[in-house]
C-alpha positions in Angstrom: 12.1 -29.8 -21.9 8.5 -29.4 -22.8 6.7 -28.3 -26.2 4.0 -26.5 -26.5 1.4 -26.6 -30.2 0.3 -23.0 -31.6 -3.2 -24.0 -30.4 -2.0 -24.3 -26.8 -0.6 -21.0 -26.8 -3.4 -19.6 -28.6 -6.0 -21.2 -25.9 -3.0 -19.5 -22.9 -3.1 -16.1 -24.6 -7.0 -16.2 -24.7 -7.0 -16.8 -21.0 -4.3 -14.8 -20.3 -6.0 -11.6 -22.0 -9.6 -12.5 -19.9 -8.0 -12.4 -16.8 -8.5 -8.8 -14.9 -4.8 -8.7 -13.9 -2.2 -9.6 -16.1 -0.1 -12.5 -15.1 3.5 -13.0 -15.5 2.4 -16.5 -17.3 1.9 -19.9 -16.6 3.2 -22.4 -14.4 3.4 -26.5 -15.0 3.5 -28.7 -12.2 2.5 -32.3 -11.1 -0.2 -32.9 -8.0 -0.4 -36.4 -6.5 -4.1 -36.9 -7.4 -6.3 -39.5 -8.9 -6.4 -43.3 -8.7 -3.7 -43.2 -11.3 -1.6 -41.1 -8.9 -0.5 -37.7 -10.6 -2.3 -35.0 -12.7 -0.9 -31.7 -14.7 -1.8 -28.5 -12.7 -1.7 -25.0 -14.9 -1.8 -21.9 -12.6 -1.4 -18.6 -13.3 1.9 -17.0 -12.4 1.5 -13.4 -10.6 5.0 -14.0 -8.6 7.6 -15.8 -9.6 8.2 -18.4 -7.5 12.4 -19.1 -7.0 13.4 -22.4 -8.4 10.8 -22.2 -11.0 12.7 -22.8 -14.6 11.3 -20.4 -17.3 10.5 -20.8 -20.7 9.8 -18.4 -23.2 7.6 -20.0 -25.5 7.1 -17.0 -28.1 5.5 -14.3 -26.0 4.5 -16.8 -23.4 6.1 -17.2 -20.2 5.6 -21.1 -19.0 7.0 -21.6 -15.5 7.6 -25.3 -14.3 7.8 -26.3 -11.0 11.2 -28.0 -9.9 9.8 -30.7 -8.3 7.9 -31.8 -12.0 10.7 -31.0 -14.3 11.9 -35.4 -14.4 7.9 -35.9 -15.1 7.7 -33.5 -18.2 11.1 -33.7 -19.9 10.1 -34.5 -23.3 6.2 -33.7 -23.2 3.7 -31.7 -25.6 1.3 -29.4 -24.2 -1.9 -28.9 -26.7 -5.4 -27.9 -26.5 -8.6 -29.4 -27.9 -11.8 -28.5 -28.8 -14.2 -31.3 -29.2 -18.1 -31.3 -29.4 -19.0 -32.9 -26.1 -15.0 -31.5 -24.4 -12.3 -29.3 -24.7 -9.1 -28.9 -22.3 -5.0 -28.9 -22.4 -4.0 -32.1 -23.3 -0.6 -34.2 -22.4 1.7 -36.0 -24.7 4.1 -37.5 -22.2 6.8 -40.0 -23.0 7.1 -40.6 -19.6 4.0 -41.9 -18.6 3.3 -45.4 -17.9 -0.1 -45.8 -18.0 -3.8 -43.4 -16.8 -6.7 -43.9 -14.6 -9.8 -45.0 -17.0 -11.0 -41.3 -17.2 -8.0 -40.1 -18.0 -7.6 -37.7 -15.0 -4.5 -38.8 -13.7 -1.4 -40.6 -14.5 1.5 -42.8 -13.3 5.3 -42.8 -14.6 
C-alpha cells in the first residue's frame, strides 16, 4: 500500500524514542484542510484504533486510517532536511494537483 524510505523511518524512530511514553507507532490519515482540500496527518498511536490496517515497516508499526487507505495506495513516505525546512514528505500517485504552498492536496 504505502512505502516508507530508511530516512523516514530513521526521522519516526527519532521521535518515537523522544517521546516520554512509548507509543504503539504511527498512524496515516487524510484531514480535509487547505485550499487544495486534503493534507497527510501523522499521530502517534498509544491505542489501536479498530479498522486501522497495520503495517510493519521493519520495527515500525505505521497504522493507516480506513477512511485514507484509496488516497495512499501507492505513495512514499520520506523525510527531508533542508537548510531553510525539514518535514515528512509525500510521493503520491494519486494526487491531482497542491495548493501553492504545498500544504494540502486534491486527488
Amino acid at each position: 500500500m504505502i512505502t516508507v524510505t530508511q530516512s523516514a523511518l530513521n526521522q519516526i524512530r527519532k521521535l518515537i524514542s523522544d517521546r516520554k511514553t512509548k507509543p504503539l507507532g504511527i498512524r496515516l490519515g487524510i484531514n480535509t484542510k487547505g485550499c487544495s482540500g486534503l493534507s497527510y496527518n501523522l499521530q502517534y498511536v498509544d491505542e489501536k484504533i479498530e479498522g486501522d490496517e497495520t503495517l510493519k515497516i521493519e520495527d515500525i508499526n505505521v497504522y493507516v486510517d480506513p477512511k485514507a487507505t484509496l488516497f495512499l495506495i501507492g505513495t512514499q513516505m520520506d523525510y527531508e532536511e533542508g537548510e531553510l525546512e525539514s518535514g515528512f514528505k509525500f510521493l503520491n500517485p494519486n494526487e491531482k494537483g497542491r495548493c501553492g504552498c504545498g500544504e494540502s492536496f486534491h486527488v
